[in-house]
N, C-alpha and C positions, 0 to 999 in steps of 0.2 A: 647472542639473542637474535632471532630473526626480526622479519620488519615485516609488515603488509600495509599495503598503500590503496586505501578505496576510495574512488572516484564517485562521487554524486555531486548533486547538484540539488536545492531548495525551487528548485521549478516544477512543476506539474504538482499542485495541491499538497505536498510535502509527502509524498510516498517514498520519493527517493530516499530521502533525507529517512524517513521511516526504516528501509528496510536496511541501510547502511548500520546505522542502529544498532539493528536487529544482528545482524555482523559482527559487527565491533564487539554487543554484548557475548556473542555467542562464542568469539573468539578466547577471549577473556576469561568464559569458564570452562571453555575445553582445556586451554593452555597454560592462564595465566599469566606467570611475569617473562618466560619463557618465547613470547611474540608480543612485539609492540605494534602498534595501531594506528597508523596514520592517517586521519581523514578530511578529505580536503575539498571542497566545491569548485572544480575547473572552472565554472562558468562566471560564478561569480565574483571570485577572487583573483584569477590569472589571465581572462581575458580584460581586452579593452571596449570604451565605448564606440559605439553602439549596443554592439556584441553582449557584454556584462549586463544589460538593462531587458534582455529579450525576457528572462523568468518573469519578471514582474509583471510583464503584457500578460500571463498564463490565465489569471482571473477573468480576467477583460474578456478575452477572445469565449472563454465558456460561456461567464455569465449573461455578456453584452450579444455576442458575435457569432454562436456559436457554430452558427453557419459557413462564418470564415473559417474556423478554426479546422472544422472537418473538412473543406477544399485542401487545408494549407497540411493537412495529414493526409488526403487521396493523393494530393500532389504528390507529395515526398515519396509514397510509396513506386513512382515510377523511374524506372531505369534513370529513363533519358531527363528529369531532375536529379536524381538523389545524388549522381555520381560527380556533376559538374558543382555540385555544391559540396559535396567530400572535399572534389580536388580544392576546390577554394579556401574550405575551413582550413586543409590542412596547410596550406603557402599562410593565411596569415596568423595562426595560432600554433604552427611551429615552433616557434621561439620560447614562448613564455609558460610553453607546456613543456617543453625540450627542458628547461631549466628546473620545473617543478620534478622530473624523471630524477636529472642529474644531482638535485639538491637533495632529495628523500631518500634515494638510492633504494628503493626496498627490493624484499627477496621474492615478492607475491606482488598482483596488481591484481584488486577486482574492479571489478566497475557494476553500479546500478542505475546509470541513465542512458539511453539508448544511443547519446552524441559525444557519448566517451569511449569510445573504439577506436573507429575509424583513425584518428589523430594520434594518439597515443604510441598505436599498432605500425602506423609507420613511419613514425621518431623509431621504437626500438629495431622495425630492420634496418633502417637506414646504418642505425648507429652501430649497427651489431651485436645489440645488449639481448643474452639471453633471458630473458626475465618471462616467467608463466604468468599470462595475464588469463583473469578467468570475469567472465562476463555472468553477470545473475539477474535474468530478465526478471521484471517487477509490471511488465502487464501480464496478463493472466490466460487469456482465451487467444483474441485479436492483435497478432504481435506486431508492429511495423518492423520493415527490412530491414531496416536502419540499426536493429540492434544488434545481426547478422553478420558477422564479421568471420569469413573464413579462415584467417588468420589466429582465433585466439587458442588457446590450450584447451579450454573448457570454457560450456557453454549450459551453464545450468538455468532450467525452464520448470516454471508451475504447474503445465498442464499437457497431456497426451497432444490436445491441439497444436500445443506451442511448440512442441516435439517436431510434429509435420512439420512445421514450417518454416524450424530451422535447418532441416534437411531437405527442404526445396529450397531455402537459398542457396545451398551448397555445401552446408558442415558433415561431415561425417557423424554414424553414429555413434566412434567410438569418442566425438569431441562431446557430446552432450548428452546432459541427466537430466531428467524428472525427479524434482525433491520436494516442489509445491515452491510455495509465495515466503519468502524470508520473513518472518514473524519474531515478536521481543519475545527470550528465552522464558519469560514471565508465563507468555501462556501456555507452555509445557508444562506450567508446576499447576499442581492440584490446589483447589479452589476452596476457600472458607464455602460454608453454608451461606444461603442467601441472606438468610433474614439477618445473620450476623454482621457482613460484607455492609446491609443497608445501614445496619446503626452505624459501623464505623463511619459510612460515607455524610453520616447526617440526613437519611432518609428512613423511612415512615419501616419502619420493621415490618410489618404482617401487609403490608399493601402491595400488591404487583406492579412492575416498574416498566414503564416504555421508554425506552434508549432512541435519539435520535441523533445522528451524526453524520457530518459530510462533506469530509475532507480534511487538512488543515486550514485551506482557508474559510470554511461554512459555508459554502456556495450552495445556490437552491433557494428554493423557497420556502426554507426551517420556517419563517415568523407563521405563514400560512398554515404551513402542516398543525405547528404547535397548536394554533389556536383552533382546530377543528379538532383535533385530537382530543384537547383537555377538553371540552362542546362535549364530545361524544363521548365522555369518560366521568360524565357528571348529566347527561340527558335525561337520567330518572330522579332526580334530586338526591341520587346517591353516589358519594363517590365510591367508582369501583377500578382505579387505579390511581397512581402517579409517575410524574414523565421528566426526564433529564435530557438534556440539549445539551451537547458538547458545540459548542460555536468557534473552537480554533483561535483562529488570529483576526475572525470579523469583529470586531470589539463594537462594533455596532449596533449587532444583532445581540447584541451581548446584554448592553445597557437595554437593548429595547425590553428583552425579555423579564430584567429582570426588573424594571420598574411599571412592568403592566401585570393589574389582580388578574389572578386564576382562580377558576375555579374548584381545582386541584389541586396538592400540594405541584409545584413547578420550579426545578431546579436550573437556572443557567449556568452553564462555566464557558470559562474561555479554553485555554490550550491545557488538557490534564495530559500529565506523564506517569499516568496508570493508566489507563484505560480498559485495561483486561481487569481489575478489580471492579470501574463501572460496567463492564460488559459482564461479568461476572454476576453483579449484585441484581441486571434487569432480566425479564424475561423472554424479551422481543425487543428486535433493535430494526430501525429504518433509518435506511442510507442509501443515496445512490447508491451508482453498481461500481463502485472503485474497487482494482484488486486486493489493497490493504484491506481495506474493511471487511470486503466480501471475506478473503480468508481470514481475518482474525474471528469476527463471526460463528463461522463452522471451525475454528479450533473450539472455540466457548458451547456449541453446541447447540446456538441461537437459531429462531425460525427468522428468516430475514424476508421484510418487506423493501422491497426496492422501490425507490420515488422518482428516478431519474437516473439517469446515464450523459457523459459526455460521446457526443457523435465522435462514431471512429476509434477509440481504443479500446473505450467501456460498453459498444453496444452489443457486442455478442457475448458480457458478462449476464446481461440477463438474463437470454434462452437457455446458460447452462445452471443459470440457479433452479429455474424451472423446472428443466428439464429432469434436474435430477431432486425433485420436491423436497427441498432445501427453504424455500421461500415464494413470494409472491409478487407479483409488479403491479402497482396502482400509482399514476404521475398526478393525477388530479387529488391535492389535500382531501376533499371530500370525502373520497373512497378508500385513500389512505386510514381514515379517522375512521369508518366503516368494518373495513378489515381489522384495524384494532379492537375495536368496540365486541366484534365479534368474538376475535378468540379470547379476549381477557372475561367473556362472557359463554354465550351456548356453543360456543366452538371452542371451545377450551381444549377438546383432545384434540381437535382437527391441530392446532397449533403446537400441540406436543407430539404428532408424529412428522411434522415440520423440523422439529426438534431434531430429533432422533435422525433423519435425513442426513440432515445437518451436520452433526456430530460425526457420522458414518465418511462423510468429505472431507472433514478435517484435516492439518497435515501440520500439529503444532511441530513436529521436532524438526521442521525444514532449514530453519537456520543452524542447528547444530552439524545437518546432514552436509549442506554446502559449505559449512567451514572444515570440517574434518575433511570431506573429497578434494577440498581443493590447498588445502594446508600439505597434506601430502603428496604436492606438487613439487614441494620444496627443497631442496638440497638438505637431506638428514632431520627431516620432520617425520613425526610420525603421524601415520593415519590413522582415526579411530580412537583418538583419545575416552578417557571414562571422561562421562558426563551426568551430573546427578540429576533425577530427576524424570 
């Protein structure tokens, strides 16, 4: 039996943690019992304090700070920082990463967070372990250098941008691929009809559904959106939609929502593990500009309204939803709730060749693509496994 060993971490809104997943499941149904699955969070399990408690600040710095946060991302992107805090991570997180290598033993290393390279990479030359480590970026446009590591076997990237720019840090282009954004093997598989999808969910069958979500941890101003949204979705005294809020792990916004009247039917949930069946059952979904979402989105076919971006990773996801009329950006709830009201109403086609954009981007089979490529890295694995679906 082989072994594969991925590296994330529960920091940055739970994407990592998402497309590890997305990995793990896709592994699973290429392979089967044939490769086991080891996944483990560097950060928060094997380092120490201070260190261990950095993911947690991730909210903070967005929702509070956001200002800090994009200096503390411009920063890192320059040499003369990035390199003297490699060299630093790696003197004191040698040790207790060196043992998680030593103890796992696996035949494959991927990594989906941008500060599990560099350390990793030189424990194995150090030690002389030949092991294929393959890096699967999870930002999308806007890559920081950080995830960059000349050193790894493979180097698989979401987008033609991300492409460039891991061949200006240096990699070869025989180290890296274009597959898109690792997405759960769920949304490769064809989709119930809506109105069916809605009953099972416990929503309104024959009524058009507005998806709103944004992130793992719900960051944003959801309470706002929502409540101009169902406003303008009931402004003739008729209702002519209803709206579901995935709120994560804010359990705050969670309670709020669900214990204030709407004037629409109005769904809260906290953290669902479908998501592709909610995105599935709505017709328009708004969300910041996170890579997850964005591409899960355009596998489901969704016109997407974007409400926000975090400065620095997510801001050049915008220009390319636009660009390629996939979606639309409005930050102010107002306008947000406007732009709905719209296409759920006389703009109804303008929003279905949003659709169809949409759909045209998509790139569901991307996690099957990056486990086969990089499976066949492995001493007597085969590449290209059948995969249903």
């Amino acid at each position: 039996m082989k072994k594969i060993l991925i590296l994330m971490s529960d920091s940055g809104g739970g994407g990592h943690r998402a497309s590890a997943d997305a990995l793990r499941d896709a592994i699973s149904e290429c392979y089967g019992a044939e490769v086991k699955v080891e996944m483990i969070d560097l950060w928060l399990d094997y380092t120490f304090p201070p260190l261990n408690q950095v993911p947690r600040g991730y909210r903070f710095l967005v929702d509070d700070a956001p200002w800090l946060y994009k200096l503390l991302y411009r920063v890192g992107e320059q040499p003369l920082a990035k390199e003297p805090l490699l060299r630093m991570a790696s003197r004191l997180l040698s040790r207790p990463i060196g043992q998680v290598l030593r103890t796992s033993a696996p035949d494959l290393i991927m990594s989906v967070h941008p500060l599990m390279q560099a350390v990793p990479l030189r424990i194995l030359r150090r030690t002389h372990r030949d092991i294929p480590f393959v890096t699967v970026v999870t930002d999308f446009i806007d890559v920081h250098p950080v995830w960059f590591d000349k050193h790894v076997t493979l180097c698989c990237v979401p987008s033609e941008a991300a492409y460039g720019l891991a061949l200006k840090a240096g990699l070869q282009p025989e180290q890296v691929r274009v597959f898109g954004l690792p997405i759960r093997p769920a949304f490769a598989k064809p989709a119930l009809p809506k109105a069916t999808l809605r009953e099972s969910l416990g929503l309104q069958r024959d009524l058009p559904c507005v998806l709103l979500v944004s992130g793992g941890e719900g960051m944003g101003r959801l309470a706002e959106i929502t409540q101009e949204v169902t406003a303008a979705l009931a402004s003739d005294g008729q209702v002519r939609g209803q709206m579901v809020v995935i709120c994560g792990r804010n359990e705050r916004l969670e309670q709020e929502l669900v214990s204030h009247p709407w004037p629409i039917p109005m769904f809260a949930k906290g953290y669902v593990d479908n998501v592709w069946d909610w995105m599935a059952a709505c017709d328009v979904v708004i969300t910041k500009a996170g890579p997850g979402t964005i591409a899960e989105a355009l596998a489901m076919g969704l016109p997407i309204l974007l409400c926000g971006y975090i400065p620095g990773q997510e801001s050049a996801n915008v220009p390319y939803v636009l660009k390629h009329g996939a979606g639309v950006f409005a930050e102010d709830p107002k306008m947000v709730a406007q732009v709905v009201s719209s296409w759920l109403g006389a703009e109804r086609a303008v929003m279905e060749q949003f659709a169809e954009r949409s759909a045209l981007l998509g790139r569901p089979q991307a996690a099957y693509q990056i486990v086969r490529e990089a499976a066949g890295l492995m001493p007597g694995a085969e590449r290209g496994a059948h995969v249903e679906g």
